[in-house]
C-alpha atoms as a printed R data frame, in Angstrom:
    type eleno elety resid chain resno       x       y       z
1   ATOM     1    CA   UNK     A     1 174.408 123.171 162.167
2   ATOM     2    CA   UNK     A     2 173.538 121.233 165.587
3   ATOM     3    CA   UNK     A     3 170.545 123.433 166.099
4   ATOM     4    CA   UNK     A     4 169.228 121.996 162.852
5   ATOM     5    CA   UNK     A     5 170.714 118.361 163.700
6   ATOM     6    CA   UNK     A     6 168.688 118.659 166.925
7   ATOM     7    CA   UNK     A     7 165.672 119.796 165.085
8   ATOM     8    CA   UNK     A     8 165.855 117.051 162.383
9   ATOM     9    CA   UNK     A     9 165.881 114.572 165.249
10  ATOM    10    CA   UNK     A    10 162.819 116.413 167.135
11  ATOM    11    CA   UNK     A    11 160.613 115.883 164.086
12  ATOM    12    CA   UNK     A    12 161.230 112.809 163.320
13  ATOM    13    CA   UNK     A    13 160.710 111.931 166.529
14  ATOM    14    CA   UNK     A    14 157.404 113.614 166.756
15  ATOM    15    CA   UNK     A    15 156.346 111.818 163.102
16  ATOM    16    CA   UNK     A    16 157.145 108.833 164.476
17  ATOM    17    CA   UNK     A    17 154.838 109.294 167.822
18  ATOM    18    CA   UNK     A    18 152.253 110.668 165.349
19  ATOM    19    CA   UNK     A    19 152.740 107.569 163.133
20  ATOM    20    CA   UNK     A    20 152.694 105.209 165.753
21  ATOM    21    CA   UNK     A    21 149.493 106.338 167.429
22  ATOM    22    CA   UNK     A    22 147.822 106.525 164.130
23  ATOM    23    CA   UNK     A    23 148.652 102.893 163.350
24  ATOM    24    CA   UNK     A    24 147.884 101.967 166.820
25  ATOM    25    CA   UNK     A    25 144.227 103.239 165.986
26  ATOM    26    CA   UNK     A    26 143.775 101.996 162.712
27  ATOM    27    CA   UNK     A    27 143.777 105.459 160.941
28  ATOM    28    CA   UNK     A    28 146.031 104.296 158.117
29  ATOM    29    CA   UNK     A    29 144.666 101.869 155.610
30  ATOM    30    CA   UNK     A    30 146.785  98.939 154.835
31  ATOM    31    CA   UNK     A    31 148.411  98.545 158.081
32  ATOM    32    CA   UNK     A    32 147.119  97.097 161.554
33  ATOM    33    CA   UNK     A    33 148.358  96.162 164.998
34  ATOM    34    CA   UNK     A    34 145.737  93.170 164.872
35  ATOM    35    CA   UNK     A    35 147.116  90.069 163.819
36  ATOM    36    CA   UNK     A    36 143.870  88.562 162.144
37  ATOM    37    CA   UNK     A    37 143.114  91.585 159.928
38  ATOM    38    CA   UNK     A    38 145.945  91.028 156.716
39  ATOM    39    CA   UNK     A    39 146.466  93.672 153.613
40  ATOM    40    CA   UNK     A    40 146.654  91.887 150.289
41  ATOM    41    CA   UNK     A    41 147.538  94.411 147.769
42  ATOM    42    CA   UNK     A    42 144.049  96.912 147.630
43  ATOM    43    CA   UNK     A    43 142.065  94.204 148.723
44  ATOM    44    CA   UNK     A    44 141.489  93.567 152.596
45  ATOM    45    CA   UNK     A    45 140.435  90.207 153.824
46  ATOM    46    CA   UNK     A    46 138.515  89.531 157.549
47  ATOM    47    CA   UNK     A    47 139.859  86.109 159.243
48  ATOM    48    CA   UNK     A    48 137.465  86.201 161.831
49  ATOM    49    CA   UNK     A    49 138.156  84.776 165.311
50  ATOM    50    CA   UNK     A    50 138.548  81.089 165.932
51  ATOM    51    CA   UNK     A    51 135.262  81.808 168.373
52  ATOM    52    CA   UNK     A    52 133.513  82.670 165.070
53  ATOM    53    CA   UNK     A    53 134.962  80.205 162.880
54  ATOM    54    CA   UNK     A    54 132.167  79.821 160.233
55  ATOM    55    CA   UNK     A    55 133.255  76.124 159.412
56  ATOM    56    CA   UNK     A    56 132.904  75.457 162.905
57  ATOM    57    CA   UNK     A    57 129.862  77.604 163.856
58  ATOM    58    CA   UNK     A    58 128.201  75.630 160.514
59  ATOM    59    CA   UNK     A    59 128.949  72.264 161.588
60  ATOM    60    CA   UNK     A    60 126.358  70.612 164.038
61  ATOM    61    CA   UNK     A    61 125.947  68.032 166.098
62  ATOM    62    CA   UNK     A    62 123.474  64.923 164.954
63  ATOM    63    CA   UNK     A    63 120.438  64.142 167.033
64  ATOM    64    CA   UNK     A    64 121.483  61.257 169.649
65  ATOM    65    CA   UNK     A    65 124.925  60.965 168.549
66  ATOM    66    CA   UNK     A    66 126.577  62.435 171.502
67  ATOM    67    CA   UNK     A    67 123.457  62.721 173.920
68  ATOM    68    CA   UNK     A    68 123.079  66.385 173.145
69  ATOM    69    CA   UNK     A    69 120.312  67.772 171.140
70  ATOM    70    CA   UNK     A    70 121.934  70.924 170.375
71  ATOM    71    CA   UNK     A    71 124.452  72.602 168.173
72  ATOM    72    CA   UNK     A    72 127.166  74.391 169.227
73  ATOM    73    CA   UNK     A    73 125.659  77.960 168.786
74  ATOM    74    CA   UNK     A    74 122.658  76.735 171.259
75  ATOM    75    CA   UNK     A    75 119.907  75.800 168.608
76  ATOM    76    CA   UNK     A    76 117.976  73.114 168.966
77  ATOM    77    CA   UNK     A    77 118.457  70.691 166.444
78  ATOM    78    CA   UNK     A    78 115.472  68.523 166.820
79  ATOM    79    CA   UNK     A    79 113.945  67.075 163.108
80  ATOM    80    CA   UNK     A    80 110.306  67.960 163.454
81  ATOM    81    CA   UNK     A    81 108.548  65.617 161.059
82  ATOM    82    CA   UNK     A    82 106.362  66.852 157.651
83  ATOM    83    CA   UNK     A    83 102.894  66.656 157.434
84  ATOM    84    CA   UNK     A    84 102.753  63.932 155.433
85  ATOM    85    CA   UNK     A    85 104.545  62.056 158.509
86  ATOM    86    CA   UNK     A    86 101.975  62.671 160.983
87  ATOM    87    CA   UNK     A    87  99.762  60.061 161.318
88  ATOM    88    CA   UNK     A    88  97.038  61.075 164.008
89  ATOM    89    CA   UNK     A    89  93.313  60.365 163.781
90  ATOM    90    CA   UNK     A    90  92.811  64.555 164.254
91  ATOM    91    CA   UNK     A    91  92.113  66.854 160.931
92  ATOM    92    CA   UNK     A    92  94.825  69.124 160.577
93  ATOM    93    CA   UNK     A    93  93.660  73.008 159.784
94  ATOM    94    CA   UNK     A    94  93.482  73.977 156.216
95  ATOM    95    CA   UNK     A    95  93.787  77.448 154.813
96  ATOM    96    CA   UNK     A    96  90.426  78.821 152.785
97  ATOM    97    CA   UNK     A    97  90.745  81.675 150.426
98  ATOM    98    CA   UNK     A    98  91.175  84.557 152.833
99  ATOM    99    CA   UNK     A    99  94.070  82.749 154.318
100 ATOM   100    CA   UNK     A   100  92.023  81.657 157.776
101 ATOM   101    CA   UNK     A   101  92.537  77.892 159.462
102 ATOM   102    CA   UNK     A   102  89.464  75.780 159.746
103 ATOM   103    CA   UNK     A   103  88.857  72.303 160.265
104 ATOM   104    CA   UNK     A   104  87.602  69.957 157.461
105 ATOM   105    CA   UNK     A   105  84.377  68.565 158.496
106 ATOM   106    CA   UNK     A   106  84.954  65.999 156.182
107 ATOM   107    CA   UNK     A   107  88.299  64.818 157.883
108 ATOM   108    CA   UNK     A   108  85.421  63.731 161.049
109 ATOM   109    CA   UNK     A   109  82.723  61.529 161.588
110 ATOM   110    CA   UNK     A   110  80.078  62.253 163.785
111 ATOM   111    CA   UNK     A   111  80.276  59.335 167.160
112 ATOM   112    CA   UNK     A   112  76.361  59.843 166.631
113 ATOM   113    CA   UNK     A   113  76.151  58.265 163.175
114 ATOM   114    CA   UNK     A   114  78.235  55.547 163.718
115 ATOM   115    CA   UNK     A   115  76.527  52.234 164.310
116 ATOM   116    CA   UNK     A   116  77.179  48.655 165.285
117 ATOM   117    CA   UNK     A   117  75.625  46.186 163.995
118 ATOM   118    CA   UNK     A   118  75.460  42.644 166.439
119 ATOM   119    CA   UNK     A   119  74.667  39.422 164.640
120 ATOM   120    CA   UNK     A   120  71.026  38.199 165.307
121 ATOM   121    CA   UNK     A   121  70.022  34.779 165.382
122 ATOM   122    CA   UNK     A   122  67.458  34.141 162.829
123 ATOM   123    CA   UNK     A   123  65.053  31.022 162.683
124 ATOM   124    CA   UNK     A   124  63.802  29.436 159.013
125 ATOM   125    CA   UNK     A   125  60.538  28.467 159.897
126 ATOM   126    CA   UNK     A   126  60.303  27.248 155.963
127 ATOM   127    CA   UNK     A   127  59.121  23.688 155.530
128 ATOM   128    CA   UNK     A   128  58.669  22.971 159.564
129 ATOM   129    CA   UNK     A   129  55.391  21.136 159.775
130 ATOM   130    CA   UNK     A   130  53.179  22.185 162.579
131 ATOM   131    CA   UNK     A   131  51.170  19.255 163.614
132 ATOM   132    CA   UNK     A   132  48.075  21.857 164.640
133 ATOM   133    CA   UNK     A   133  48.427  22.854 160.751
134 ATOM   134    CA   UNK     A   134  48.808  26.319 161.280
135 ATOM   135    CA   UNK     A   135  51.217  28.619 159.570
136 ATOM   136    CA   UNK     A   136  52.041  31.464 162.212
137 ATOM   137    CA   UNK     A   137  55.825  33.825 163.178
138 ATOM   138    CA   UNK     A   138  56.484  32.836 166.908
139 ATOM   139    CA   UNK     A   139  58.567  35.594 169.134
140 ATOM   140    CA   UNK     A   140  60.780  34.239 171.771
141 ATOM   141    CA   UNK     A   141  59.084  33.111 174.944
142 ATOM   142    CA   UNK     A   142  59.421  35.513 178.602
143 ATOM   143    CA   UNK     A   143  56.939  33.050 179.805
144 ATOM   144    CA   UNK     A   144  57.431  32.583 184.051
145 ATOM   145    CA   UNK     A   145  55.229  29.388 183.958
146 ATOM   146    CA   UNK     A   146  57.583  28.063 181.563
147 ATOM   147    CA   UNK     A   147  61.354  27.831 181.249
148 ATOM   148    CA   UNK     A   148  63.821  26.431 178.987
149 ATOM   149    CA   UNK     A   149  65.689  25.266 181.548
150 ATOM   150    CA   UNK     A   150  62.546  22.575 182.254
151 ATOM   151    CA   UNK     A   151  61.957  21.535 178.919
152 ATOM   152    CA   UNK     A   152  65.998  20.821 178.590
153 ATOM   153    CA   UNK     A   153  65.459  18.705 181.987
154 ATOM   154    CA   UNK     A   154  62.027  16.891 180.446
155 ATOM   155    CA   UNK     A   155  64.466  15.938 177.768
156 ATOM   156    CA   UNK     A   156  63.578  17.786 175.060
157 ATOM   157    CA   UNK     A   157  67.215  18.289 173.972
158 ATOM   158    CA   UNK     A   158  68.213  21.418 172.018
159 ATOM   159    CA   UNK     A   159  64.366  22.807 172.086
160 ATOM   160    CA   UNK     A   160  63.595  25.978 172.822
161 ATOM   161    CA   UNK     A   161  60.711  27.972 173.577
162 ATOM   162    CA   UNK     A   162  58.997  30.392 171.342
163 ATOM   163    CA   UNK     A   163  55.616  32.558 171.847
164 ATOM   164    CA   UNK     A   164  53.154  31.870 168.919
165 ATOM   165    CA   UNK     A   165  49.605  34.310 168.881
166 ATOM   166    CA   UNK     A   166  46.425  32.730 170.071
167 ATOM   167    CA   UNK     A   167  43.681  33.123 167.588
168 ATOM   168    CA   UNK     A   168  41.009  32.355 170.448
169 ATOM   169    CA   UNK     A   169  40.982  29.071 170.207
170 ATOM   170    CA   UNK     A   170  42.781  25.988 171.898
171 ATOM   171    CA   UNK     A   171  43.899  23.154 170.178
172 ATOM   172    CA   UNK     A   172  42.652  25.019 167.144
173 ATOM   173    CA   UNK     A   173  39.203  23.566 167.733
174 ATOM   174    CA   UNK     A   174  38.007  25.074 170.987
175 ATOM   175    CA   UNK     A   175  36.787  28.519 171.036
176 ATOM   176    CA   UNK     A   176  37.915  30.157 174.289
177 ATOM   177    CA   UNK     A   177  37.428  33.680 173.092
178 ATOM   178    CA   UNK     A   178  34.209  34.179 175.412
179 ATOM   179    CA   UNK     A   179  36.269  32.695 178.547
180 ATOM   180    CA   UNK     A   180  36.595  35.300 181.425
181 ATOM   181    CA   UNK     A   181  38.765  36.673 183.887
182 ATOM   182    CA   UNK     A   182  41.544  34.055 182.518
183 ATOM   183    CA   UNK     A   183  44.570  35.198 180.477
184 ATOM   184    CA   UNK     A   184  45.979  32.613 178.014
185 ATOM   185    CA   UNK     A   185  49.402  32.239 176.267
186 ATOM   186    CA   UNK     A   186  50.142  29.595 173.963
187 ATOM   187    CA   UNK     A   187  53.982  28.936 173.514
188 ATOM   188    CA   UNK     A   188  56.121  26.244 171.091
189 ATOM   189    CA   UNK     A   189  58.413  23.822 172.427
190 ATOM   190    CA   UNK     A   190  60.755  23.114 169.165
191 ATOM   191    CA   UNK     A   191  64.087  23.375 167.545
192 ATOM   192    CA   UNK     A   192  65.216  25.148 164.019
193 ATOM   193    CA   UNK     A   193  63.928  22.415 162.678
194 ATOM   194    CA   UNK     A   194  60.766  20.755 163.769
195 ATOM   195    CA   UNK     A   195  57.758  22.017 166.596
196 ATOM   196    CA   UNK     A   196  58.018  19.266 169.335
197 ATOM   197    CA   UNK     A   197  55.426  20.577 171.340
198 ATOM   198    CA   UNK     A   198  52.722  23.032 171.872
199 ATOM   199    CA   UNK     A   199  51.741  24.820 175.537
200 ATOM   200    CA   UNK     A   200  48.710  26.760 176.219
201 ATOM   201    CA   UNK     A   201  48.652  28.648 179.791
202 ATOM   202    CA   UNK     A   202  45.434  29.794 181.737
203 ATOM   203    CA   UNK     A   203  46.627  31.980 184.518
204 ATOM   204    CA   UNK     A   204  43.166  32.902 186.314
205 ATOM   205    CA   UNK     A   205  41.742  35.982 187.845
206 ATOM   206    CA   UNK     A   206  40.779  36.908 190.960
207 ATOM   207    CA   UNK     A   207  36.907  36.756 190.587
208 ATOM   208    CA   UNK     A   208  37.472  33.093 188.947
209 ATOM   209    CA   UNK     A   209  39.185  29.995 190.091
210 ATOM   210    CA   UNK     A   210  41.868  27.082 188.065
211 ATOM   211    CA   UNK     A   211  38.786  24.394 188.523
212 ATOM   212    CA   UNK     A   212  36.021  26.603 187.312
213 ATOM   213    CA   UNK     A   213  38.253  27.260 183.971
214 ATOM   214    CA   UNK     A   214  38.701  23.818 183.738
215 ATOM   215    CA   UNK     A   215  35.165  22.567 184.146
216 ATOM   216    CA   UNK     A   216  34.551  25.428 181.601
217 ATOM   217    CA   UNK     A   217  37.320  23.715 178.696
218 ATOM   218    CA   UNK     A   218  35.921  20.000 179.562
219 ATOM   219    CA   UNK     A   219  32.731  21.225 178.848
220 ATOM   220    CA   UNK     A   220  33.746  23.188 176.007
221 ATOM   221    CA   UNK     A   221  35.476  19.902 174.344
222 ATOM   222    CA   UNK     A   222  32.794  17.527 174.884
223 ATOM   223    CA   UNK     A   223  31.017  19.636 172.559
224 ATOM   224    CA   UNK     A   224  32.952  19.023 169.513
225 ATOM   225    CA   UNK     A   225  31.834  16.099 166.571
226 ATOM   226    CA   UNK     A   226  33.167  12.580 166.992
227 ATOM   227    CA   UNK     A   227  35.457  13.792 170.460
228 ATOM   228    CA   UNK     A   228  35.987  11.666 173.657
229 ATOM   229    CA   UNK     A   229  37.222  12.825 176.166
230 ATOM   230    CA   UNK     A   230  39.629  10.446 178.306
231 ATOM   231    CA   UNK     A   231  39.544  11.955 182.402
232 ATOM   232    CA   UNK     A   232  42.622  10.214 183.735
233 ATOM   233    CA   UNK     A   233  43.429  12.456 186.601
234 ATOM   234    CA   UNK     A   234  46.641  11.053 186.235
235 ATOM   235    CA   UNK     A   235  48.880  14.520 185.907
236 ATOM   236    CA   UNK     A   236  48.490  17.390 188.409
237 ATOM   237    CA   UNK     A   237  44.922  17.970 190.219
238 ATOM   238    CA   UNK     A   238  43.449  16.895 187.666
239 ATOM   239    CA   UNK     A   239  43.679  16.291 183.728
240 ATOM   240    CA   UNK     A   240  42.139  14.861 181.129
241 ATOM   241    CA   UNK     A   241  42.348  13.739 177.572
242 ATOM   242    CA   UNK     A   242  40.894  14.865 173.935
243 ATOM   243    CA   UNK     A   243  40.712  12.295 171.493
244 ATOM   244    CA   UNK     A   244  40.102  13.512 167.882
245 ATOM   245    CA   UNK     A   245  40.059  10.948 164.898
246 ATOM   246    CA   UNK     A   246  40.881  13.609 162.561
247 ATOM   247    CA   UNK     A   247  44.157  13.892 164.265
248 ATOM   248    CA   UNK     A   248  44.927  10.220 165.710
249 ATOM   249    CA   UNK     A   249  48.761  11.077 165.940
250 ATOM   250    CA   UNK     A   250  48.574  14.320 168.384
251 ATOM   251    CA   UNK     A   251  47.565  13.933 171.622
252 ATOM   252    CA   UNK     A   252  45.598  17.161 173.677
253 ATOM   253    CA   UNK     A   253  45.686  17.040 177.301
254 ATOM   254    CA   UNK     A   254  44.319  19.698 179.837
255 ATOM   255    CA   UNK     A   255  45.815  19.740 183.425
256 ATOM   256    CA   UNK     A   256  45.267  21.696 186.151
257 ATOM   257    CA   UNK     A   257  48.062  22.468 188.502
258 ATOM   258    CA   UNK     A   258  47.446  24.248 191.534
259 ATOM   259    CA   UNK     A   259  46.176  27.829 190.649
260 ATOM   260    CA   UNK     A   260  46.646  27.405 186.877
261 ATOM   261    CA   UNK     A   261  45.325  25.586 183.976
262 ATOM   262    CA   UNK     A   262  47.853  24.027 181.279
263 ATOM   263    CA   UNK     A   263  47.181  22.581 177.971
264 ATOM   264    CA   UNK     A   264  49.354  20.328 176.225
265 ATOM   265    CA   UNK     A   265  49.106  19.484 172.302
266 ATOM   266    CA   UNK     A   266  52.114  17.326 171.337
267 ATOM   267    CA   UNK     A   267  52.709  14.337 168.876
268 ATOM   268    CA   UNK     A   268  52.538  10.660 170.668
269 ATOM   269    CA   UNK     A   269  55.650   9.973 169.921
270 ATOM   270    CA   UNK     A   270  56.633  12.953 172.888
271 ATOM   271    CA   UNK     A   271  54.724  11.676 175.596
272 ATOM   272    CA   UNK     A   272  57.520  10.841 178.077
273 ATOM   273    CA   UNK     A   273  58.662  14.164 177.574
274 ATOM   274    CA   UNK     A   274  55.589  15.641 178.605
275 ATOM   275    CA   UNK     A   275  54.759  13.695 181.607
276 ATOM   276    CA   UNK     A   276  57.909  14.508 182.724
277 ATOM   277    CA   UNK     A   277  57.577  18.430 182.201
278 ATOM   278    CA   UNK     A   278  54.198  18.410 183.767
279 ATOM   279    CA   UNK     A   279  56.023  16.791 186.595
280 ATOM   280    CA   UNK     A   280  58.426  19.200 186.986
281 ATOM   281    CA   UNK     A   281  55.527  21.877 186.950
282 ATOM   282    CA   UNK     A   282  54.229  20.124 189.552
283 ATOM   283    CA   UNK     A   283  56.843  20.209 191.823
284 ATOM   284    CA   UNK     A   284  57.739  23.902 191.330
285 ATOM   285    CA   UNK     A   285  54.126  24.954 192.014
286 ATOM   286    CA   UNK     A   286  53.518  22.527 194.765
């Protein structure tokens, strides 16, 4: 009777060892040592560590609202913003049909192609009478032998200067076509408006001089019908006056100023105004 007593209490004993180290490995389903796993009935439900808490690993900081811009699992929570956001002045890539980026040429404009356009000052020349009755497109004066700034100073106020094409003859009655070794420019002294003055400029050669041109155009306008001529000297080296009858109201004066030859054709009413541009000629030339 004890030896069975004593081997009662051996086995269970050993059973209990055996049971113990197969619950301490998780061997027997429905029972375990950890406290977060839990039986409930067949069923077995995971609480999973509060490291892993899903509520907590879910929730996420907002951008700026504690200085951080990450979450607490380390990903960055940055909002990038949609395409339709974007607003930059370079084509995004499409895809074509094969599934390959390219760039919209239509999305650029070629540098090349674009232009400017500046505002141009434009002169109506419509209904200005031209006291030398002659209907011609002037082109803005370059002339070095005569400047704005001395017809402003003469006082023809707001006038301008403006190149008009010589047809080969001065005063429109002169023919100075055949003259040599002289270039000649005629330019307009006016405003939008009205032609104040007319300026015709004989710069000379080298194999001819200012006084043999301008023996050449007295002689020339001595020739025409029913003209005097009027030889002042009174401007420059020398000068002299046309008077035409046809024309009573415009006065034509040739001077000659040191190495060049001017002509003036201008309505009466402008005389002052002349005189005092041939004057400052004059002194600029010496």
């Amino acid at each position: 009777m004890k030896k069975f007593t004593i081997f009662t209490v051996i086995l269970t004993i050993v059973v209990v060892v055996v049971l113990a180290e197969l619950m301490a490995k998780d061997y027997i389903p429905g029972f375990s040592t950890d406290k977060n796993v839990a039986a409930e009935g067949e069923n077995m439900k995971l609480t999973l560590p509060d490291s892993l808490d899903s509520k907590r690993s879910i929730a996420t900081n907002v951008l700026g609202s504690d200085g951080m811009d990450f979450n607490k699992l380390g990903a960055d929570n940055t909002v990038l913003p949609t395409v339709e956001e974007v607003e930059s002045p370079i084509a995004l890539p499409v895809l074509d049909e094969d599934g390959a980026d390219f760039l919209d040429p239509d999305n650029f404009t070629d540098p090349k192609n674009v232009t400017t356009q500046s505002p141009t000052q434009t002169t109506n020349t419509s209904g200005v009478k031209d006291f030398e009755d002659e209907n011609s497109t002037p082109t803005v004066s370059a002339n070095v032998y005569l400047r704005e700034e001395q017809i402003k100073s003469a006082g023809f106020t707001g006038g301008y200067l403006e190149d008009e094409p010589l047809d080969g003859r001065l005063f429109k009655t002169i023919d100075i076509s055949d003259l040599e070794d002289a270039e000649v420019t005629k330019t307009d002294i006016r405003t939008i408006d009205e032609i104040l003055a007319k300026v015709y400029i004989f710069k000379i050669g080298i194999s001819s001089s200012a006084n043999d041109v301008y023996l050449n155009l007295k002689l020339k306008a001595s020739q025409g019908l029913n003209v005097k001529l009027n030889e002042t000297n009174e401007f420059g080296s020398a000068s002299f006056f046309i008077n035409d009858p046809v024309r009573s109201e415009t006065a034509f004066l040739i001077v000659r100023i040191s190495g060049l030859v001017y002509g003036f054709s201008y309505p009466k009413t402008y005389h002052s105004q002349v005189k005092n541009l041939i004057q400052l000629i004059s002194w600029e030339l010496g």
